[in-house]
C-alpha positions as CSV (number, residue, x, y, z in Angstrom):
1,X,71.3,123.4,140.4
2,X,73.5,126.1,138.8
3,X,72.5,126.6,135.2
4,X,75.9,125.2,133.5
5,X,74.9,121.9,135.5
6,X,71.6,121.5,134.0
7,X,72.3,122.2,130.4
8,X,74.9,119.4,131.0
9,X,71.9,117.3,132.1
10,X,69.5,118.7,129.5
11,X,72.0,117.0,127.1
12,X,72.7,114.0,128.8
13,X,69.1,113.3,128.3
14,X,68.6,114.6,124.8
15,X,71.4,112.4,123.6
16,X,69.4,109.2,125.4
17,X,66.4,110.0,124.5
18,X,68.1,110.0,120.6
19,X,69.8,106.6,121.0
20,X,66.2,105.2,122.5
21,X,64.6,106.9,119.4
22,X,67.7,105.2,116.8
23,X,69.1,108.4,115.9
24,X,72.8,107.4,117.9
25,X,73.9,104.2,118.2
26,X,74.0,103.3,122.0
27,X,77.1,103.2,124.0
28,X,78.9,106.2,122.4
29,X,81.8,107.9,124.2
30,X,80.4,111.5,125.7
31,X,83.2,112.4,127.5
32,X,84.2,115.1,125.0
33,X,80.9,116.5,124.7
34,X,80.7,120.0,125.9
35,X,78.4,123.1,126.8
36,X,80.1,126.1,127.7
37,X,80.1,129.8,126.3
38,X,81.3,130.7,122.8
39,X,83.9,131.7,122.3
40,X,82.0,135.2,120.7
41,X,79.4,136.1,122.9
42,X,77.6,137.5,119.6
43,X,76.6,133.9,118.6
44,X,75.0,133.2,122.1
45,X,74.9,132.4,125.5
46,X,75.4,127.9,125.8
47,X,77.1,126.4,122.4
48,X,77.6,122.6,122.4
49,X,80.1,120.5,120.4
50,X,78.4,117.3,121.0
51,X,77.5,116.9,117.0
52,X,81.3,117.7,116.1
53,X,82.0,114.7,118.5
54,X,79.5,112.0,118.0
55,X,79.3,112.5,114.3
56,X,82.1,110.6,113.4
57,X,81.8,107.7,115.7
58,X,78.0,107.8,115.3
59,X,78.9,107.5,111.0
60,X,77.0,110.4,110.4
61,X,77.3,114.0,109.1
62,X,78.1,116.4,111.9
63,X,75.8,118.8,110.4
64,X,73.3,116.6,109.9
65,X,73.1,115.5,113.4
66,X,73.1,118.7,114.7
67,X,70.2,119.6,113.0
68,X,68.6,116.4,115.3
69,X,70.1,117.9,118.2
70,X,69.0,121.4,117.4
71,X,65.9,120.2,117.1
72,X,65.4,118.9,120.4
73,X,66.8,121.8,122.6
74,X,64.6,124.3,120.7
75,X,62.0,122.4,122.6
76,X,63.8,123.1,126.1
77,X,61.8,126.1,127.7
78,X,64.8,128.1,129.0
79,X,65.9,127.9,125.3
80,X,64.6,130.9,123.5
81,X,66.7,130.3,119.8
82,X,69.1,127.8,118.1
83,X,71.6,128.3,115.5
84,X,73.8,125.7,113.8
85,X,77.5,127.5,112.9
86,X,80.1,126.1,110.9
87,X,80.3,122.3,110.0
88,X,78.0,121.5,113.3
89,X,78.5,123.8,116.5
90,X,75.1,124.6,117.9
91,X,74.7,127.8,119.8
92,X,72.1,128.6,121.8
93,X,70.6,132.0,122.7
94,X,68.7,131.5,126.8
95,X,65.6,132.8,127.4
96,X,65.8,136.0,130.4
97,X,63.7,134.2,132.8
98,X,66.4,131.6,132.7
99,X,69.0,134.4,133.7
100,X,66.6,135.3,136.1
101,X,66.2,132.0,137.8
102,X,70.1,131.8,137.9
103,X,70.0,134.5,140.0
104,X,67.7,132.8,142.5
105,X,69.6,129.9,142.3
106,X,72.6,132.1,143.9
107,X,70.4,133.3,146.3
108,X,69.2,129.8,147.4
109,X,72.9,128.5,147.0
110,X,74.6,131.5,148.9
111,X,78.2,130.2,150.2
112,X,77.6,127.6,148.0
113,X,77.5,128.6,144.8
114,X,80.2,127.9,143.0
115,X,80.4,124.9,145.0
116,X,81.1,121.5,143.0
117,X,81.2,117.8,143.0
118,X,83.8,117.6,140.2
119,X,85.9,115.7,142.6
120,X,84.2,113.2,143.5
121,X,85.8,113.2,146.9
122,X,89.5,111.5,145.2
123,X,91.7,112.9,147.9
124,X,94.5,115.3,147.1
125,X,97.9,116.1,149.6
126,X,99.0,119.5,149.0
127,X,102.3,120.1,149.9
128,X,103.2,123.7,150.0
129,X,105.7,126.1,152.3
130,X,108.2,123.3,153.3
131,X,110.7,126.4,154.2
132,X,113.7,125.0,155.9
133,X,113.3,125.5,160.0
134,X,116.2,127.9,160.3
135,X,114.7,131.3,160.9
136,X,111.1,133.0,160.4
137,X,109.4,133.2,157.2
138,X,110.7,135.9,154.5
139,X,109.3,136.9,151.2
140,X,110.6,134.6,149.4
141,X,108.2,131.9,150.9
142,X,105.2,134.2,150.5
143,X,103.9,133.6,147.2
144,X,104.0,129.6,147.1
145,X,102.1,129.7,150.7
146,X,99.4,131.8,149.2
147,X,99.0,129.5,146.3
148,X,99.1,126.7,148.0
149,X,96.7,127.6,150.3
150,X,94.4,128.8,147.8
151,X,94.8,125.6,145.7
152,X,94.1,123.6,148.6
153,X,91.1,125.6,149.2
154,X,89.8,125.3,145.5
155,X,90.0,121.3,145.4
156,X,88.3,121.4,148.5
157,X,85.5,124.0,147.4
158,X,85.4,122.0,143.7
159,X,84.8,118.3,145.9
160,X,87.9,117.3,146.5
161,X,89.4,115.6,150.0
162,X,92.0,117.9,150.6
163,X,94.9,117.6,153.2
164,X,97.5,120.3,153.8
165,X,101.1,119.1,154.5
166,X,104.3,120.9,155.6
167,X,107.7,118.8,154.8
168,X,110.3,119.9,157.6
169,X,113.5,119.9,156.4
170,X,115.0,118.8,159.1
171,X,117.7,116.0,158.7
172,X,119.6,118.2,156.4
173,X,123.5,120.0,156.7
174,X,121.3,123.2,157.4
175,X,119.6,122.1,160.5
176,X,123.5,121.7,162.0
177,X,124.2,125.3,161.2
178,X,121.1,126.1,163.3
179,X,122.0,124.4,166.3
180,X,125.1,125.5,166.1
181,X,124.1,129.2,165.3
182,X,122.0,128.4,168.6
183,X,124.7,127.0,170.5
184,X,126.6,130.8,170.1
185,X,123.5,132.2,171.0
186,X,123.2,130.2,173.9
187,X,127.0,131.2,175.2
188,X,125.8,135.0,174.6
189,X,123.4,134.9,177.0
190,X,126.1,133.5,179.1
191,X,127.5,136.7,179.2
192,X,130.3,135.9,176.5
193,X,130.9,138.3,174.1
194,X,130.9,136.6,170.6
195,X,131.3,139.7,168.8
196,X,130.4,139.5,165.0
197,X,128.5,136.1,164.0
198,X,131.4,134.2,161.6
199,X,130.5,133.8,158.2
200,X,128.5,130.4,157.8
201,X,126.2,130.6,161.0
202,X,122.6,131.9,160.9
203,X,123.5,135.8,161.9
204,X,119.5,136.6,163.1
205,X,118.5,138.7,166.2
206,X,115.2,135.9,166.5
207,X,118.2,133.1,167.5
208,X,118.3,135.5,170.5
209,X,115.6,133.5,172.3
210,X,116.5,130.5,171.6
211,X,119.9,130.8,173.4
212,X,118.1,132.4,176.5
213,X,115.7,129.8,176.1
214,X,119.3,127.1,176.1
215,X,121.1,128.8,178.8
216,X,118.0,129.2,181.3
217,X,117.6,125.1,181.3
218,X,121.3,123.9,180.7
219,X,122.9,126.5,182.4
220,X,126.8,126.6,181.5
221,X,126.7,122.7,180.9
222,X,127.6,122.4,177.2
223,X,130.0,125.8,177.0
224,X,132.8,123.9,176.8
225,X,131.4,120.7,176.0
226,X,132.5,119.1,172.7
227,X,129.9,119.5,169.9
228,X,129.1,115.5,170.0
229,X,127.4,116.3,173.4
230,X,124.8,119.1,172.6
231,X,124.7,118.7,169.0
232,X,121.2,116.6,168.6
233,X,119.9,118.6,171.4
234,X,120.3,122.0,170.1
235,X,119.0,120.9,166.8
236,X,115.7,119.8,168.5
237,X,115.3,122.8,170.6
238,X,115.9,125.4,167.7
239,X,114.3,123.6,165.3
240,X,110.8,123.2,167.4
241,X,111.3,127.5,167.9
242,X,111.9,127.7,164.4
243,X,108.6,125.9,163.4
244,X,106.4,127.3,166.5
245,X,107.4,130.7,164.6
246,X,107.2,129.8,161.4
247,X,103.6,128.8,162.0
248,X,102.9,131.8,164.0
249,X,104.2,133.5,161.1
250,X,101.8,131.7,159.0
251,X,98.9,132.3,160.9
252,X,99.0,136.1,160.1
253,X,98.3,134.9,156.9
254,X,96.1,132.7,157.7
255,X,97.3,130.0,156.8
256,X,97.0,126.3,158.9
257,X,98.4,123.0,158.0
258,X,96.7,119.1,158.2
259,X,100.2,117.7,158.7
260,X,103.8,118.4,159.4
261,X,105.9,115.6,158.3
262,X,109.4,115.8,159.7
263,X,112.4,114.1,157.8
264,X,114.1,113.5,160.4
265,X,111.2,111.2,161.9
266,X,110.5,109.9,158.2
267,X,114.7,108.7,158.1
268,X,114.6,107.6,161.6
269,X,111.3,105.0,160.8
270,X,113.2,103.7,158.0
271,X,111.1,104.9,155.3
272,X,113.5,105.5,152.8
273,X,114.9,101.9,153.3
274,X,111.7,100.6,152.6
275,X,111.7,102.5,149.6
276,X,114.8,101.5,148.3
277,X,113.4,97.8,149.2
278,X,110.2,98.2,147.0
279,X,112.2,99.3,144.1
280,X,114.7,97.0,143.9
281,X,111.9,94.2,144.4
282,X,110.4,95.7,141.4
283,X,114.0,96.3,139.4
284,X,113.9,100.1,139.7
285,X,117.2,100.6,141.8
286,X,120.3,98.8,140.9
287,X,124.3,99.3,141.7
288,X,126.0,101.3,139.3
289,X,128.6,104.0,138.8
290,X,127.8,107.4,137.1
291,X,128.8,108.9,134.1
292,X,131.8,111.2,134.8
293,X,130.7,115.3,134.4
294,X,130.5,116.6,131.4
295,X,133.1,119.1,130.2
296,X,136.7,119.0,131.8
297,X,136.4,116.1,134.7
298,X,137.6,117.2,138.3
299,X,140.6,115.9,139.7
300,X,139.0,114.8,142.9
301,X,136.4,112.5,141.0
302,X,136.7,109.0,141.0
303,X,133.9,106.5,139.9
304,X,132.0,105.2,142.7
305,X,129.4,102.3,142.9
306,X,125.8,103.8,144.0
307,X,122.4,102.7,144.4
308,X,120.7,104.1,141.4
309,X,117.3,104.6,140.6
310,X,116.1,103.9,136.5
311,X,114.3,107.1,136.1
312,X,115.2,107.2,132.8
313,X,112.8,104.3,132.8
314,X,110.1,107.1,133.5
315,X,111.3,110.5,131.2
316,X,114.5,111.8,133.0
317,X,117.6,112.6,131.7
318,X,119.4,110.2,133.6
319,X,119.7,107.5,136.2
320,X,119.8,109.4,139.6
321,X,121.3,108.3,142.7
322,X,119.6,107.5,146.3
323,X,122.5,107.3,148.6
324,X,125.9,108.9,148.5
325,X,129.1,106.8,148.6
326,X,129.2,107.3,152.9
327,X,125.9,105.5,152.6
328,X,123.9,109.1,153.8
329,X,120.8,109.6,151.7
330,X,120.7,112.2,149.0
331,X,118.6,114.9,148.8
332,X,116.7,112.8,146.3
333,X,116.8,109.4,148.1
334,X,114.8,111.1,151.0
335,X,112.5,113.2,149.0
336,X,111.6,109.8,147.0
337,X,110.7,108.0,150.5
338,X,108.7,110.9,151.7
339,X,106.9,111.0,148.6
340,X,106.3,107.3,148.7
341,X,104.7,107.9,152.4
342,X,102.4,110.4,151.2
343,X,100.8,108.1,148.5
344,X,100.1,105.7,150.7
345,X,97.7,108.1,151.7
346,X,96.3,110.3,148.7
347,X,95.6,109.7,145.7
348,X,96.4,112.8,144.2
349,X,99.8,114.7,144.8
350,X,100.8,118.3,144.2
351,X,104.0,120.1,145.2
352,X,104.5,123.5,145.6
353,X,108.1,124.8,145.1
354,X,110.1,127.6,144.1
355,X,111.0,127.8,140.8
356,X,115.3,127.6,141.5
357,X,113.8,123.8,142.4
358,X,113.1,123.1,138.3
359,X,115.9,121.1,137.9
360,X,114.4,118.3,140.3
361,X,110.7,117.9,139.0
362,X,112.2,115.4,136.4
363,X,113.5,113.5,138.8
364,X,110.9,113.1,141.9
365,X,108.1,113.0,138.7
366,X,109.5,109.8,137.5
367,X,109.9,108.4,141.3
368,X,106.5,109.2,141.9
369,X,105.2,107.3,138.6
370,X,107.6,104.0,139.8
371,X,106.1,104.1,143.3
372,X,102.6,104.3,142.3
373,X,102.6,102.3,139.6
374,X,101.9,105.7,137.4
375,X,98.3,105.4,139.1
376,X,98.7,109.0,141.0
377,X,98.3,112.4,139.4
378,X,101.2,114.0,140.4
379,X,101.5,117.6,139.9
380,X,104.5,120.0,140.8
381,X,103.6,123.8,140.5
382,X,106.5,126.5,140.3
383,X,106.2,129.3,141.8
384,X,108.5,132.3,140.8
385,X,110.0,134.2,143.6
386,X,108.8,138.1,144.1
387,X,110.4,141.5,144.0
388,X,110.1,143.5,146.9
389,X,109.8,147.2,145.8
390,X,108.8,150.6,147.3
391,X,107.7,153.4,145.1
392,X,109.8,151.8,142.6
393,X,112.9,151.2,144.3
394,X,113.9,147.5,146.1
395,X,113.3,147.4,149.4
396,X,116.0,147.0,152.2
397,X,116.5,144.0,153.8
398,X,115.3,143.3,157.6
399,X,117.8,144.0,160.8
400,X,115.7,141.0,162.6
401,X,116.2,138.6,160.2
402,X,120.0,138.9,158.6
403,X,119.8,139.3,155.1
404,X,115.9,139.1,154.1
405,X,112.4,140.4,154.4
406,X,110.3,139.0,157.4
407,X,106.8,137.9,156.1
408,X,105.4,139.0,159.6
409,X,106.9,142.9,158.6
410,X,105.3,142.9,155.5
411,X,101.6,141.2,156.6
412,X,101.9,143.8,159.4
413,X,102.1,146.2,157.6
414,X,99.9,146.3,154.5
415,X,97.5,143.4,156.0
416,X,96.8,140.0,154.9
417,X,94.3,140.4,152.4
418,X,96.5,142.7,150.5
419,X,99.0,140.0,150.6
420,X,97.1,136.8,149.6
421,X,95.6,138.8,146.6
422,X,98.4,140.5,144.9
423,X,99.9,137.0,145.0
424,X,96.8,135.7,143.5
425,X,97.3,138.2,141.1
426,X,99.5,136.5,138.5
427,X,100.3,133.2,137.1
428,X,102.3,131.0,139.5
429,X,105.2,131.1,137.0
430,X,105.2,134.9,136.0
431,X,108.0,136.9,137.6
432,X,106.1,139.1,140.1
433,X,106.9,143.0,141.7
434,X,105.1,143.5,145.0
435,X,105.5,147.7,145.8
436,X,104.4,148.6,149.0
437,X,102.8,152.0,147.3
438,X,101.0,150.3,144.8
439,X,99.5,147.6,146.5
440,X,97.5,149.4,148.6
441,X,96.8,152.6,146.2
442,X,92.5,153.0,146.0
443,X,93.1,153.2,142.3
444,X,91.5,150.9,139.1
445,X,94.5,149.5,138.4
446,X,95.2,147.9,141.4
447,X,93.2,145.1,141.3
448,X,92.9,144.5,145.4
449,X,91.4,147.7,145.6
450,X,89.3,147.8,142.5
451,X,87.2,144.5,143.6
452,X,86.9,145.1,147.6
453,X,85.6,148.3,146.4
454,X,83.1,146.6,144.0
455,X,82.3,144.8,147.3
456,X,82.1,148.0,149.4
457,X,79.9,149.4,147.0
458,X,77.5,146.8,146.7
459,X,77.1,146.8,150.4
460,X,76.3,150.2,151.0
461,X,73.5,150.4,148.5
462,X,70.4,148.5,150.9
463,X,71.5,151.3,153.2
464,X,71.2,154.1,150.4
465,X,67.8,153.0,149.2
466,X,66.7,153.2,152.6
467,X,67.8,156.3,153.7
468,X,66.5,157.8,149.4
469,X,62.6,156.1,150.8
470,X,62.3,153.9,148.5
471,X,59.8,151.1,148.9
472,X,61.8,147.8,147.9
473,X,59.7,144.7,146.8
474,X,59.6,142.0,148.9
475,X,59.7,139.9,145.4
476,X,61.5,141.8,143.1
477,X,60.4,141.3,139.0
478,X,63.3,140.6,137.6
479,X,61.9,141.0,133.9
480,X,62.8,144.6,134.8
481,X,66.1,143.7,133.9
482,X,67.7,145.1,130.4
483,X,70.1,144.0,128.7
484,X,73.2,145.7,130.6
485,X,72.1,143.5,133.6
486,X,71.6,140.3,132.0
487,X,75.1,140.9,130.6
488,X,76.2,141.3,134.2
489,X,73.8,137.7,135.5
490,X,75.6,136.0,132.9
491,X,79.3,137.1,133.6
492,X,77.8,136.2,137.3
493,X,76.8,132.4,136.0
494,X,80.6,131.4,134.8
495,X,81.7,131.5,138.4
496,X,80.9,127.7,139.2
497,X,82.8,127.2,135.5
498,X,86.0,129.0,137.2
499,X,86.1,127.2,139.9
500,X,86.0,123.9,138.0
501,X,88.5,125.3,135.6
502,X,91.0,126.5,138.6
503,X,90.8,123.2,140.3
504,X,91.1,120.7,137.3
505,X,94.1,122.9,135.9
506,X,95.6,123.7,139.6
507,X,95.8,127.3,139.1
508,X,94.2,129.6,141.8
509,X,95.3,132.7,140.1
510,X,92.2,132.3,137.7
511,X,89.7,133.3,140.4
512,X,91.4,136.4,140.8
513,X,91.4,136.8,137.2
514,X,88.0,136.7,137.0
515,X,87.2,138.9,140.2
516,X,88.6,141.4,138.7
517,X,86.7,141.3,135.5
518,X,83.4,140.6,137.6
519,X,84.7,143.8,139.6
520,X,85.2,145.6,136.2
521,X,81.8,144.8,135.0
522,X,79.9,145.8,137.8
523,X,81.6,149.6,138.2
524,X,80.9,150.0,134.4
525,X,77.5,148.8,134.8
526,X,77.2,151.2,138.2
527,X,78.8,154.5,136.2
528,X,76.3,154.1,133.4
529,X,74.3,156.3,135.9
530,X,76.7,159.0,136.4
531,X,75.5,159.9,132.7
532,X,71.9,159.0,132.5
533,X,70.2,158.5,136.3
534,X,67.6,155.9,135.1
535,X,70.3,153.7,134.5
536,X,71.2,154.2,138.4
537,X,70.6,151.2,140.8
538,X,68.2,153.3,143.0
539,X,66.0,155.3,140.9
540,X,64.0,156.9,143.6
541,X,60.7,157.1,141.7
542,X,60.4,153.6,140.7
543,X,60.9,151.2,143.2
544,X,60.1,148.3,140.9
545,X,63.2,148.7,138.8
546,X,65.0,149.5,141.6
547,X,64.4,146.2,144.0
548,X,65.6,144.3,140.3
549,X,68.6,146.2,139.8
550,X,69.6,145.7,144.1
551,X,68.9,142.2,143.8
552,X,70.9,141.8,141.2
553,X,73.4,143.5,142.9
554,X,73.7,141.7,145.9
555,X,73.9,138.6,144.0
556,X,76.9,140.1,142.5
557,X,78.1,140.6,146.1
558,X,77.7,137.2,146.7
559,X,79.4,136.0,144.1
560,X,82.8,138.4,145.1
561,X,82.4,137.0,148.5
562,X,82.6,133.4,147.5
563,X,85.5,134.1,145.0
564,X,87.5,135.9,148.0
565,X,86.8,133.4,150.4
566,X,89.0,130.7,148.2
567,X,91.4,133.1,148.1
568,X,91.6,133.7,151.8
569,X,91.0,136.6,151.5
570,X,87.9,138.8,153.4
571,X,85.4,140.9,151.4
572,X,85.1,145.0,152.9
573,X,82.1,146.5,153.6
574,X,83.2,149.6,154.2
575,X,86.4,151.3,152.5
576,X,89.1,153.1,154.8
């Protein structure tokens, strides 16, 4: 049991053992009560809020009761002082053995540490990628992969039932282009020369295949053949290429999905119908005609009776329709339906998109509330797009694909860890420059580097203390330890509190955040030596300190393992 878990048990009993002895009043709400760090690590290493909280409900003095509480947890033996600050905060100051023991605990935890039940095992679709099946992954659709991933990977680490879902675009206008993209494709491999691809059509080498793939099995059947005829069939051919590359493409990043829900499928079941049925059973759609556009109205508009749906009922800015006057669904009216088939399932739902989708969170937000009653947590996450640089200056865009930056190119050539962690490397929402110079520079200030070589470092030391002779302790006495290395153990115990924090708050990037202060931490703690060698990790002639500081270090390993693991992202040994 990690040690932020037991202080939360230490007062979970404290405060019943009070209401048994009449100090509380039984039956108090908890939920707000809190151990975590102070905010000043002068003050201690656990402060509590619990007399702040009860105090009033309680009808007592907050600083009053804290000097109850106070009381009690001086007579906890991993509590070596307590201090009451303010009107009633209580801070506590941890005794070393019980930073000691939390570094067992991650010994005896391993892969697991960090691990939670926070959860409870409430089941959460993630819904991330999505790119439209026209043409291999770019750039673009890096960064919300990686977080999604990484998200998925943090409910599932923090307890969660997770399930990873692709949305294929493909019923859409851009799903005709492809097939008809393919269709020229197809007559190229005829032998027809179709010179320069016209404006509007999907101008990619990788369609190449797919027309080979066309002409080998149809032959010259649909050349000539009206577009009515091949139409449907093209589109199913080049959109199952498009998404057995996509996820090849995905797979260098290592990335694999639970589900790939096609609209097309979802439309042709009816799902959207029986969406539109619920709602108007429950009054949420209804026949109406929108508000002309605001400004100067266009000469080609004319009001026209829609089915609406009341999401101003549920925070938008306006009533939004679901079908379009040929009767077609809109954009909308099919994201609503597939959003209403994935809570049937979960019961907890989080987009990723791009951030040029803003303008629609509103809307599917306020469909979401209606179809569930407002009983799912529905999250959308943004996810700005990135700037493709080299040594400073943008990069050029990719012969292969057209007009953009294959994924695959990039993963090929700086790797996939590089990738997933520079992406991890910001807020979702922050603009973001990716150089190809910087990202793999062995420099501090690239924060890839800096913590695989934490990682690197740590590894090699076992093998440097063996090589140096020194006799390691099977069981090392970790009362060795000063104060530079309990420092380092506690930095080491927030790690479960990360995870926790990155999963309630769905925001990945904070494990990288605090990797890179682990890593930071440990390479101060390791350069002390440089100036004074008895603050090295191996002093040769004293094996005791020695085994202490190692252990220590490895635990530190462990704990940059774990953290790179949610992130997808492998920890080096060795340094190139």
């Amino acid at each position: 049991m990690t040690l932020y878990v037991r202080f939360a048990g230490h007062m979970a009993a404290l405060l019943d053992a009070m209401e048994a002895a009449g100090d509380l009043p039984a039956g108090l709400d908890r939920k707000a009560v809190t151990v975590e760090p102070p905010r000043d690590p002068s003050h201690g290493d656990l402060a509590t809020n619990a007399a702040m909280v009860l105090a009033k409900p309680a009808g007592t003095n907050p600083r009053a009761l804290a000097e109850k509480i106070a009381a009690r947890l001086e007579a906890l033996d991993e509590v070596e002082e307590v201090a009451i600050a303010g009107p009633g905060f209580i801070n506590m100051r941890l005794t070393p053995a019980t930073w000691a023991e939390e570094l067992r605990q991650i010994v005896a935890l391993g892969a697991d540490y960090g691990r939670s039940a926070m959860g409870r095992g409430v089941s959460v679709n993630v819904e991330y990628v999505s790119a439209n099946p026209t043409g291999p992954m770019h750039m673009g659709h890096c960064r919300g992969a990686v977080v999604g991933d990484a998200l998925a990977s943090v409910l599932e680490y923090a307890g969660h039932k997770v399930t990873r879902e692709y949305y294929i675009n493909d019923a859409g206008g851009q799903v005709d282009v492809l097939a008809r993209s393919a269709h020229l494709r197809y007559r190229e491999a005829l032998g027809e020369d179709i010179g320069a691809i016209p404006e509007g059509l999907y101008p990619g080498d990788y369609l190449v295949p797919v027309g080979q793939k066309l002409a080998a099995e149809y032959g010259d059947k649909y050349v000539d053949a009206p577009e009515s005829e091949w139409l449907a069939l093209f589109r199913r051919t080049a959109v199952a290429d498009m998404m057995e590359m996509i996820r090849a493409d995905l797979a260098l990043l290592g990335i694999h999905h639970d589900v790939f829900a096609s609209e097309a499928e979802l439309q042709a079941a009816g799902k959207p119908e029986a969406a539109e049925q619920w709602l108007r059973a429950h009054d949420l759609v209804y026949d109406g005609v929108l508000e002309a556009p605001k400004g100067e109205t266009p000469e080609d508009w004319e009001p026209v009776e829609l089915p609406l749906f009341r999401s101003t009922k549920f925070g938008d800015d306006q009533d939004r329709p679901i079908r379009k006057s040929n009767g077609s669904w809109t954009y909308f009216g099919a994201d609503m339906a597939y959003h209403f088939q994935k809570a049937q399932t979960a019961d907890q739902l989080i987009d990723i998109w791009g951030a040029d989708h803003a303008g629609t969170v509103k809307r599917i937000q306020a469909a979401v509330a209606a179809l569930t009653g407002g009983k799912a947590r529905f999250d959308v996450k943004l996810v700005q797009m990135v700037r493709l640089l080299r040594d400073g200056e943008p990069v050029k865009m990719s012969k292969r694909a057209g007009n953009f930056v294959t994924l695959a190119d990039v993963v090929k050539e700086v790797g996939k860890d590089v990738v997933r962690f520079t992406m991890l490397t910001r807020k979702a929402d922050a603009q973001m420059d990716f150089d190809f110079a910087k990202v793999v520079e062995a420099s501090k200030d690239n924060p890839v580097f800096y913590v695989q070589y934490a990682h690197a470092r740590i590894a090699s030391l076992g093998r440097r203390a063996q090589e140096a002779g020194v006799a390691l302790a099977e069981e090392p006495d970790l009362s060795r330890l000063g104060t530079e290395e309990l420092a380092l153990v506690k930095l080491a115990a927030q790690f479960p509190r990360v995870v926790e924090g990155a999963a309630q708050n769905r925001e990945p990037h904070r494990i990288s955040f605090y990797l890179g202060d682990l890593a930071a931490a440990f390479h101060g703690w390791w350069n002390m030596g440089n100036d004074d060698p008895s603050a090295r990790v191996i002093v040769v002639n004293d094996p005791e300190i020695t085994s202490a500081r190692l252990f220590l270090a490895r635990q530190i390993g462990q704990i940059i393992r774990n953290g790179l693991a949610l992130m997808g992202v492998e920890a080096l040994s060795e340094m190139q």
